[in-house]
py3Dmol code that shows the C-alpha trace and the ligand (Angstrom):
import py3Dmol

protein = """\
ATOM      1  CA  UNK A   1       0.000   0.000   0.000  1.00  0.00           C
ATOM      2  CA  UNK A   2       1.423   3.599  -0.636  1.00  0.00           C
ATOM      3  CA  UNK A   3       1.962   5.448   2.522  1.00  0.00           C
ATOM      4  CA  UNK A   4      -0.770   8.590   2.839  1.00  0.00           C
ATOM      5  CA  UNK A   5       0.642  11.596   2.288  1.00  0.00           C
ATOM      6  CA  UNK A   6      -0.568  14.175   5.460  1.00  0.00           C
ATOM      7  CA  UNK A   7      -3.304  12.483   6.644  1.00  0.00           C
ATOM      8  CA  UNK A   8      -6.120  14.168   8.637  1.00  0.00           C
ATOM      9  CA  UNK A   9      -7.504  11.952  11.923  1.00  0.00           C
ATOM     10  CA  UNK A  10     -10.210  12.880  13.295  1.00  0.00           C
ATOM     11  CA  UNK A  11     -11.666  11.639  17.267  1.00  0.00           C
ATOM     12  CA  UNK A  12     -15.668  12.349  18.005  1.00  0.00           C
ATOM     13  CA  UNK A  13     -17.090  11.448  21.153  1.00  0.00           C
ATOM     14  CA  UNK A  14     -19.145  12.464  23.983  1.00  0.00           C
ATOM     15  CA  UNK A  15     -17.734  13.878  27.118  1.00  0.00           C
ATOM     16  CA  UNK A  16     -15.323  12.324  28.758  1.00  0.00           C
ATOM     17  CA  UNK A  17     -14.454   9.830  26.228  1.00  0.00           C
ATOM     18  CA  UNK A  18     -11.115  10.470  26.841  1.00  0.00           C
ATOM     19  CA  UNK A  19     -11.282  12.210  23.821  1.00  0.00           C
ATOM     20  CA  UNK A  20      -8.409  15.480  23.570  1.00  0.00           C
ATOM     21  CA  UNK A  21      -5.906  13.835  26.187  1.00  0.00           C
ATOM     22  CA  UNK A  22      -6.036  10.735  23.974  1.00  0.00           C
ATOM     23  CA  UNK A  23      -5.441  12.820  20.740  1.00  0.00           C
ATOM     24  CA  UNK A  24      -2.733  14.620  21.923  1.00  0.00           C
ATOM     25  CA  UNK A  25      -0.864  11.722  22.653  1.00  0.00           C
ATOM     26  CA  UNK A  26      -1.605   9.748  19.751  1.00  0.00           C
ATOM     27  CA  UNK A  27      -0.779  12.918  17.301  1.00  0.00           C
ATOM     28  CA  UNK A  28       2.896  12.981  19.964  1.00  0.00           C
ATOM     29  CA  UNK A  29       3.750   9.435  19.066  1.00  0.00           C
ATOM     30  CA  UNK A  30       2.244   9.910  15.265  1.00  0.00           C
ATOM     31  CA  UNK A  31       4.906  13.187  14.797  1.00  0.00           C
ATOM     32  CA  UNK A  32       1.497  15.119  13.931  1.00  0.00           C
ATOM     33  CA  UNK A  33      -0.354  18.329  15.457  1.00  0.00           C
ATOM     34  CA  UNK A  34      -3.023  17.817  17.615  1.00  0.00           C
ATOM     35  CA  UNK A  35      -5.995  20.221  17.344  1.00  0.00           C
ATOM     36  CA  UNK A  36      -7.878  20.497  20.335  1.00  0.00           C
ATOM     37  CA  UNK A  37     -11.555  21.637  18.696  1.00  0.00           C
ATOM     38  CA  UNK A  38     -13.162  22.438  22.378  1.00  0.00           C
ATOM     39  CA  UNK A  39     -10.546  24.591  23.133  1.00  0.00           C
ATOM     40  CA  UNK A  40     -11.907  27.264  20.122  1.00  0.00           C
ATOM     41  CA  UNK A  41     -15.454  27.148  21.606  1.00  0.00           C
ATOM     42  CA  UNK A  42     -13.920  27.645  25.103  1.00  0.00           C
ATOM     43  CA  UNK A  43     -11.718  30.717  23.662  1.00  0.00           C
ATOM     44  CA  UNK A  44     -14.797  32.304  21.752  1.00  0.00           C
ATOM     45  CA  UNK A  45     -16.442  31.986  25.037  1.00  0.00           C
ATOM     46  CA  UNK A  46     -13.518  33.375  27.107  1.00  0.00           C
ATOM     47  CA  UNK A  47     -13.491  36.527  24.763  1.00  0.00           C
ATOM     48  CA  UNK A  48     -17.194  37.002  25.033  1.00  0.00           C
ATOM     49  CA  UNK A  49     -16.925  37.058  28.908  1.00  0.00           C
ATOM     50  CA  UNK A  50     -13.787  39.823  28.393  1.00  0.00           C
ATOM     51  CA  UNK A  51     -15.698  41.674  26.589  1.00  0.00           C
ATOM     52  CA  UNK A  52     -18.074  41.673  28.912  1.00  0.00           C
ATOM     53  CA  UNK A  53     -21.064  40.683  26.598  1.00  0.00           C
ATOM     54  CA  UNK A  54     -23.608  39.030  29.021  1.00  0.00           C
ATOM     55  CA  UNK A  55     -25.169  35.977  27.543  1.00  0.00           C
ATOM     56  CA  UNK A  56     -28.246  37.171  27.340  1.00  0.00           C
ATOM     57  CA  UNK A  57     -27.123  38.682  24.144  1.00  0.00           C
ATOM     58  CA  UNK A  58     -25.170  36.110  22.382  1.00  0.00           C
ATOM     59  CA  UNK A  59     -28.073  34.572  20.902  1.00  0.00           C
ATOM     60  CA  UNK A  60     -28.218  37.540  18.892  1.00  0.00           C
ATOM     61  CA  UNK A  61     -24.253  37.961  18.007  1.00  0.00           C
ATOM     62  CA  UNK A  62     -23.498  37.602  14.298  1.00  0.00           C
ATOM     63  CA  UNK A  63     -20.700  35.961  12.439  1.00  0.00           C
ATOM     64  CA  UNK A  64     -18.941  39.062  11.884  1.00  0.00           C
ATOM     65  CA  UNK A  65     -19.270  40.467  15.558  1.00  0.00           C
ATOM     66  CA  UNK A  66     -18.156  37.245  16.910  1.00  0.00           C
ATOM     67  CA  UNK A  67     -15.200  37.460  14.153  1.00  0.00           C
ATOM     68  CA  UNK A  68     -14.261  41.095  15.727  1.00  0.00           C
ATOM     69  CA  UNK A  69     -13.324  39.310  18.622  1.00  0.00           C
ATOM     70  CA  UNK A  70     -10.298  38.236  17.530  1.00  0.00           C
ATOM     71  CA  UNK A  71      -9.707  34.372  18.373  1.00  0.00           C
ATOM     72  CA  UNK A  72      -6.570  32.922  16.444  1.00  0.00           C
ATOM     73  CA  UNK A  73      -4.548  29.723  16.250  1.00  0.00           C
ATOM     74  CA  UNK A  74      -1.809  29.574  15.621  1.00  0.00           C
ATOM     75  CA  UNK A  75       0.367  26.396  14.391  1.00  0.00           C
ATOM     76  CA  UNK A  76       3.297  25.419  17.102  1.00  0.00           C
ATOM     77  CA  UNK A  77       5.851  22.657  17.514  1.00  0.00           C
ATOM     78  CA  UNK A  78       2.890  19.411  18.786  1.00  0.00           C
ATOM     79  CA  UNK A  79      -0.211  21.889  18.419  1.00  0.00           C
ATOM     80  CA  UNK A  80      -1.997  24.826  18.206  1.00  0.00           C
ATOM     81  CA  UNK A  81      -1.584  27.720  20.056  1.00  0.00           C
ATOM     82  CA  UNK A  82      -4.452  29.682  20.861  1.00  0.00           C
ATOM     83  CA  UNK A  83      -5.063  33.450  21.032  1.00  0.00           C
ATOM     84  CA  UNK A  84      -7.606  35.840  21.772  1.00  0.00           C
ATOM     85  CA  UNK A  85      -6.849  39.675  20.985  1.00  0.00           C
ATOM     86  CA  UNK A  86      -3.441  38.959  20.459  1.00  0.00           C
ATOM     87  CA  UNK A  87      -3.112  37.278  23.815  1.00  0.00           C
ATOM     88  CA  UNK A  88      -1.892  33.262  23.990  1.00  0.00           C
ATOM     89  CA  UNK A  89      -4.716  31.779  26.611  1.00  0.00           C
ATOM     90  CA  UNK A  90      -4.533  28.449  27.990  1.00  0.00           C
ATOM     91  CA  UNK A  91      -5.496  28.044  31.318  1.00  0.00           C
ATOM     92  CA  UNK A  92      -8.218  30.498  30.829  1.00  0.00           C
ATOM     93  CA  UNK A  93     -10.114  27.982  28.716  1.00  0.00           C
ATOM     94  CA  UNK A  94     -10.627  25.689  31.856  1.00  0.00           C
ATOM     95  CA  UNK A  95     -12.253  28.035  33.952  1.00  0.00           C
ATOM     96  CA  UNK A  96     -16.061  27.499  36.014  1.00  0.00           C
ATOM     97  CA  UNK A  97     -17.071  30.724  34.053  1.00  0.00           C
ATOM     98  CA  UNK A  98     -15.913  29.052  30.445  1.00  0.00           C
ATOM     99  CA  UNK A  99     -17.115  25.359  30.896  1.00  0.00           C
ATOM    100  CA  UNK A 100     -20.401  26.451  32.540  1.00  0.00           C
ATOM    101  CA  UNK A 101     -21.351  28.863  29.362  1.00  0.00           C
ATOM    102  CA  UNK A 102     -19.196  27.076  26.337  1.00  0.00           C
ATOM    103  CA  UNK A 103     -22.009  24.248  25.821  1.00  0.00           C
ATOM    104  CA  UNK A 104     -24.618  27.777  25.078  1.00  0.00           C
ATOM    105  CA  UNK A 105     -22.010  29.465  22.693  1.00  0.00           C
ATOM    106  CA  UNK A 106     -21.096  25.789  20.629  1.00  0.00           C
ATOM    107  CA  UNK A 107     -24.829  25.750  19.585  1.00  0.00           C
ATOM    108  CA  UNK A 108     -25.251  28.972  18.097  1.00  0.00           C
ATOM    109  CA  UNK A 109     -24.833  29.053  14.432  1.00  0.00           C
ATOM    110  CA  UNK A 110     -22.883  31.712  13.776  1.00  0.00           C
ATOM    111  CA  UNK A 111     -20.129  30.778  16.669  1.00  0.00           C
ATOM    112  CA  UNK A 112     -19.656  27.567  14.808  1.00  0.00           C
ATOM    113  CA  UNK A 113     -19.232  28.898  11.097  1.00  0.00           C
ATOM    114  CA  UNK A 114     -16.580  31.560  12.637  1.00  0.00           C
ATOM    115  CA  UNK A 115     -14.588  28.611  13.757  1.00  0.00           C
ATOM    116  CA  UNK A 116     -15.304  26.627  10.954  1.00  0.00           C
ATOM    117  CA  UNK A 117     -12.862  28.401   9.411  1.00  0.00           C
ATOM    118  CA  UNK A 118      -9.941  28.477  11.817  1.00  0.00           C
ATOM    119  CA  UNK A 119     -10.395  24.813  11.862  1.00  0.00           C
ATOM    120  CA  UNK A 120      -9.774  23.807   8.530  1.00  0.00           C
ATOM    121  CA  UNK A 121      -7.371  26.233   8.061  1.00  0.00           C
ATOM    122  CA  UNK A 122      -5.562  24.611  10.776  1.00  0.00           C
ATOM    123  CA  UNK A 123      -5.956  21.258   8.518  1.00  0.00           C
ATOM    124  CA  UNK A 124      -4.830  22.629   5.415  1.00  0.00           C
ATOM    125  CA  UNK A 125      -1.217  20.851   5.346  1.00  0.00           C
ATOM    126  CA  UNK A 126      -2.622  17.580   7.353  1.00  0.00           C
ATOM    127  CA  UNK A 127      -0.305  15.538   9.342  1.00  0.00           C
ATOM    128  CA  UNK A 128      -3.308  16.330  11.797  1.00  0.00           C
ATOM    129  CA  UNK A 129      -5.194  14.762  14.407  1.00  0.00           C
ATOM    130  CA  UNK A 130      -8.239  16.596  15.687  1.00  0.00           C
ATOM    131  CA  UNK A 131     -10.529  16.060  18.325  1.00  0.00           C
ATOM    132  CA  UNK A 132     -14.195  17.256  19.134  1.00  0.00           C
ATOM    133  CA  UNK A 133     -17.722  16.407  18.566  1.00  0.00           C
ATOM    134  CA  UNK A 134     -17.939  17.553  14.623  1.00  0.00           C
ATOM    135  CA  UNK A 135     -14.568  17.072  12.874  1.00  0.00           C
ATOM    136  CA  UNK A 136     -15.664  13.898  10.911  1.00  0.00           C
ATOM    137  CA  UNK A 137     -18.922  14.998  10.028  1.00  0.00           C
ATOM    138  CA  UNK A 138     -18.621  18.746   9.534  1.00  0.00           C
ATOM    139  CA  UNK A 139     -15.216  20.275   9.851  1.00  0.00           C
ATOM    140  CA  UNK A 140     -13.149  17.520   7.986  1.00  0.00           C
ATOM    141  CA  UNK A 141     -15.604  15.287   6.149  1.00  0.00           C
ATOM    142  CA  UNK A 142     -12.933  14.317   4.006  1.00  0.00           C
ATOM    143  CA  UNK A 143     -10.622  12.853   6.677  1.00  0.00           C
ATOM    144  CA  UNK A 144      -8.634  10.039   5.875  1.00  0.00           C
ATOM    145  CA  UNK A 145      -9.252   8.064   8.854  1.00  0.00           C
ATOM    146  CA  UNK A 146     -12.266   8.654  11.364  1.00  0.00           C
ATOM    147  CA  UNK A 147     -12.512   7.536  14.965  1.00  0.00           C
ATOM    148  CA  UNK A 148     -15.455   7.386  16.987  1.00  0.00           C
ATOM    149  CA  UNK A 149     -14.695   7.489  20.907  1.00  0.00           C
ATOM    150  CA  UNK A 150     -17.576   5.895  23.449  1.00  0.00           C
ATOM    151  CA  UNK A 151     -17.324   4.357  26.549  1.00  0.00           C
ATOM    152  CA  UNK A 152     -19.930   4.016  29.522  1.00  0.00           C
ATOM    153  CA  UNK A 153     -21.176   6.560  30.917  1.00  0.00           C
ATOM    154  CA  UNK A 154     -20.122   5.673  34.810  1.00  0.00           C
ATOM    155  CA  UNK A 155     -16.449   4.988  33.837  1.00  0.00           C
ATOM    156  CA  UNK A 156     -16.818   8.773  31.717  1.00  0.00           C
ATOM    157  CA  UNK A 157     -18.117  10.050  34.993  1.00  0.00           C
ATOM    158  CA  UNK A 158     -15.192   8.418  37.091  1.00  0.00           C
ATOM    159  CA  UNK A 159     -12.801   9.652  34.775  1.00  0.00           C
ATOM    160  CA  UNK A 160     -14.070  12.773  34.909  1.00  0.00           C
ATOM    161  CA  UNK A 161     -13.849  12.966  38.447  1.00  0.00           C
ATOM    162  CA  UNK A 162     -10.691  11.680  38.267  1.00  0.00           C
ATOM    163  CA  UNK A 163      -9.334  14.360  36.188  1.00  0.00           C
ATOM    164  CA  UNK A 164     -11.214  17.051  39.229  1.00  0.00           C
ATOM    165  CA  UNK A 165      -8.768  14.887  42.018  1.00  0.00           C
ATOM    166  CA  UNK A 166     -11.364  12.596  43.388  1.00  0.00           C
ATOM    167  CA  UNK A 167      -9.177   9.878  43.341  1.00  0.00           C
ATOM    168  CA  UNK A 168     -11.812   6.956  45.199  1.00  0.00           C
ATOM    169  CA  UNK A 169     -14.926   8.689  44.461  1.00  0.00           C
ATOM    170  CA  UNK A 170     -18.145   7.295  46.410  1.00  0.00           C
ATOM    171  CA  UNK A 171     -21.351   5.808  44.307  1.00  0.00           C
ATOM    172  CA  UNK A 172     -23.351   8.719  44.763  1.00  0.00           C
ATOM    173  CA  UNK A 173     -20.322  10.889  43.295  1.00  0.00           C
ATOM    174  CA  UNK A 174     -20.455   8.972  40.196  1.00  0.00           C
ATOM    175  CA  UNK A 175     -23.920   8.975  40.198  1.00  0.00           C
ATOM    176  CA  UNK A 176     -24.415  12.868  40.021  1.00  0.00           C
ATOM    177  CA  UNK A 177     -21.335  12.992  37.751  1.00  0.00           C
ATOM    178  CA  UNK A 178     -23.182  10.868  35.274  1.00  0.00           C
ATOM    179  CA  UNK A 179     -26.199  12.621  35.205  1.00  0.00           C
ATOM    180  CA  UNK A 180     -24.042  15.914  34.520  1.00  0.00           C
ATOM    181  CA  UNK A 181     -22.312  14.393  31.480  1.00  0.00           C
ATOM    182  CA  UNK A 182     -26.046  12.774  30.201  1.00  0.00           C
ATOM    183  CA  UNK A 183     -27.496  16.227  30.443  1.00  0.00           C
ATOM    184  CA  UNK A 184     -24.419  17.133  28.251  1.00  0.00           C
ATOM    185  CA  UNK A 185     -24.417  14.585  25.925  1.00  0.00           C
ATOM    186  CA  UNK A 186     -28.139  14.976  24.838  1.00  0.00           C
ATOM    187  CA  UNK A 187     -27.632  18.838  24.816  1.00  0.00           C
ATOM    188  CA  UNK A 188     -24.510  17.768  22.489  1.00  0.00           C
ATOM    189  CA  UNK A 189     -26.515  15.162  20.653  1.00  0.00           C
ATOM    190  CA  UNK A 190     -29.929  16.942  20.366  1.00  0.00           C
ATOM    191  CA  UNK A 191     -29.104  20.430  19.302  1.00  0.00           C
ATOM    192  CA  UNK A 192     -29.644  21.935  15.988  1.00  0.00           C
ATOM    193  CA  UNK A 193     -26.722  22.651  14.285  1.00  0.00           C
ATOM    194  CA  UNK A 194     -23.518  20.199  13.934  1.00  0.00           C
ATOM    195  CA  UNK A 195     -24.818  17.425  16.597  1.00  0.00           C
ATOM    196  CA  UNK A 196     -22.639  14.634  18.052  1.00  0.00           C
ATOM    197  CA  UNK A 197     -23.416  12.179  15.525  1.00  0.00           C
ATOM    198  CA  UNK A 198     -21.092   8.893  14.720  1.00  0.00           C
ATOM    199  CA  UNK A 199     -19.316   9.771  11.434  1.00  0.00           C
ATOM    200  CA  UNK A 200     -20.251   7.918   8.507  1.00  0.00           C
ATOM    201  CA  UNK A 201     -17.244   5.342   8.196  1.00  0.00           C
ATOM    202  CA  UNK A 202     -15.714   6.259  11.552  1.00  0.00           C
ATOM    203  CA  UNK A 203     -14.534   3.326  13.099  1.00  0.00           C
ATOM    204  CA  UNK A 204     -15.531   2.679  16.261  1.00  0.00           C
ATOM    205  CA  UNK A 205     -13.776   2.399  19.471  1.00  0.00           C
ATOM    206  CA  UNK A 206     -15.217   1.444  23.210  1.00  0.00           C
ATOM    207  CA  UNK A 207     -12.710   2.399  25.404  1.00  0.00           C
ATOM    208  CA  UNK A 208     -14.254   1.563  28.565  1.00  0.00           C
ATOM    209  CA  UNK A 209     -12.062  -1.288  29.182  1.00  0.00           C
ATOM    210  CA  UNK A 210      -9.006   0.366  28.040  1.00  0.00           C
ATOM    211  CA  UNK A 211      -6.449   2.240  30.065  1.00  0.00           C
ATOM    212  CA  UNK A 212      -4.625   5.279  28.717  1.00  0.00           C
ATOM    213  CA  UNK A 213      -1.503   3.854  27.261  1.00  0.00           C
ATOM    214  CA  UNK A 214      -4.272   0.744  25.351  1.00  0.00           C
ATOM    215  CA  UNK A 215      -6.396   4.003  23.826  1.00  0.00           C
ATOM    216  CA  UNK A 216      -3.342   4.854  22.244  1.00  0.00           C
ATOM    217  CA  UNK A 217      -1.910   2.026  21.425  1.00  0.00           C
ATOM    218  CA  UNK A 218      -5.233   0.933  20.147  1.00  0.00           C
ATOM    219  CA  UNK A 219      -5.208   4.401  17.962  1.00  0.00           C
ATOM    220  CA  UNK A 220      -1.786   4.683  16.651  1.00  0.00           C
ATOM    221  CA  UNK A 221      -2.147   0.800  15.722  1.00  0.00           C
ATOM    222  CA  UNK A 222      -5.114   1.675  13.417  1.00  0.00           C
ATOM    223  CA  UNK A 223      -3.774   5.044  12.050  1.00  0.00           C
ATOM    224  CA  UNK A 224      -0.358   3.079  11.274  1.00  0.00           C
ATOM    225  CA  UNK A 225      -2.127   0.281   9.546  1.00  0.00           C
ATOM    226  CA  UNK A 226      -4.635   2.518   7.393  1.00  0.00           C
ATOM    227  CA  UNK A 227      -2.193   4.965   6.375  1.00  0.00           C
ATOM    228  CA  UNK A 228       0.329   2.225   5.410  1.00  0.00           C
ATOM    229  CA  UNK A 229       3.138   3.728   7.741  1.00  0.00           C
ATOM    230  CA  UNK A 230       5.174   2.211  10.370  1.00  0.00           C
TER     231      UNK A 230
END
"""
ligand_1 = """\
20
DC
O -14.314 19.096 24.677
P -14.583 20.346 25.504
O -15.179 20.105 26.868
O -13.395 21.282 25.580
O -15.701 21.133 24.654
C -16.219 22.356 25.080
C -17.621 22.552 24.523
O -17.577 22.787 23.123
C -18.612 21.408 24.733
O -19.862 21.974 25.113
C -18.757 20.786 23.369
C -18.423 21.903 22.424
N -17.728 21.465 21.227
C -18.431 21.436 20.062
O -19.624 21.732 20.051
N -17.814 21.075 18.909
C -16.512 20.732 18.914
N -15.937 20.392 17.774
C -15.773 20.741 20.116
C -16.408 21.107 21.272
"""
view = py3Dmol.view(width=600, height=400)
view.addModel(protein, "pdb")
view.setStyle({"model": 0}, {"cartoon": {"style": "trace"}})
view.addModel(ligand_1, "xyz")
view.setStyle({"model": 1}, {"stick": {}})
view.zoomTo()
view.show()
């Protein structure tokens, strides 16, 4: 088989999949940029809240107000770093304030067609692996190789709690967790425009009885074998 030349991946998957951690070390072992989608939405959202545009009004925001904001990426050595009015944010992106109002902003229209662009730009020399909830079905249809992330919704929750320091967390923990990340994933799954859908041809990958190091292995396996490298 000939090699591909730049090849786009692309991870969907609901929350807490594993789904950016996993990319970023399957693009490190692949020698390819990882493009963390989320992180755009959270960014857009950080600038709003700068601004000091209350949500209330970002229902009514257009493309080229949200534009005038001033969110960039820019290509670095494993990634993308990502600014907003000239400033590189990072930590910013993780804050209460962001995560509690990104979900609003990522189903408004016009949010997603301003990023729509800084995503595939970001794409346009390949050798990429990008995760969200719409790169195989809207951002990068074309991708070379599709992956679609699930696992159980208790083990998302426990990671997830995981990743917030509860190292042993109790039944009932997990049990509110998971009812947070269901909420999610039907607001992800039942809004309007670019829902979390499987892509058509993504392969499929459960990894709720894999640990870290088998989601990547498990990735960088397939990626080798469909591009024809390694
Ligand atoms: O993966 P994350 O938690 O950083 O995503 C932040 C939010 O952005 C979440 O509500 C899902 C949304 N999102 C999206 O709608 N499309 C993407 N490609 C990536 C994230």
């Amino acid at each position: 088989m000939t090699p591909l030349r730049d090849p786009i991946v692309t991870l969907d998957g609901p929350a807490g999949s594993g789904k950016s951690s996993t990319a970023r070390a399957v693009a490190d072992r692949l020698g390819f940029r990882h493009l963390d989608s989320g992180a755009l939405y959270r960014a857009l959202t950080f600038a709003l809240l700068e601004a000091g545009i209350p949500q209330t009004e970002w229902d009514a925001l257009t493309e080229a107000q949200l534009r005038a904001l001033d969110v960039r990426v820019e290509p670095g050595a494993s990634g993308f770093e990502v600014f907003v009015q000239g400033k590189a944010v990072r930590n910013e992106l993780r804050s209460p304030e962001v995560t509690t109002r990104v979900a609003h902003l990522a189903s408004l229209a016009p949010s997603r067609a301003t990023l729509m662009a800084l995503q595939r730009e970001a794409g346009r020399h390949g050798r990429l692996v990008a995760d969200g909830r719409d790169m195989g079905t809207e951002v990068f249809p074309e991708a070379d190789i599709k992956i679609y992330l699930v696992a159980d919704l208790s083990e998302r929750a426990r990671r997830r709690l995981r990743d917030e320091g509860v190292a042993e967390p109790s039944d009932a923990e997990v049990r509110a967790q998971a009812i947070a990340i269901a909420e999610r994933d039907r607001h992800d799954s039942e809004r309007e425009h670019s829902p979390l859908r499987r892509p058509d041809g993504a392969h499929l990958i459960d990894t709720t009885r894999l640990d870290f190091e088998e989601q990547v292995d498990a990735i960088v396996a397939l990626v080798e074998r469909l591009t024809g490298a390694g």
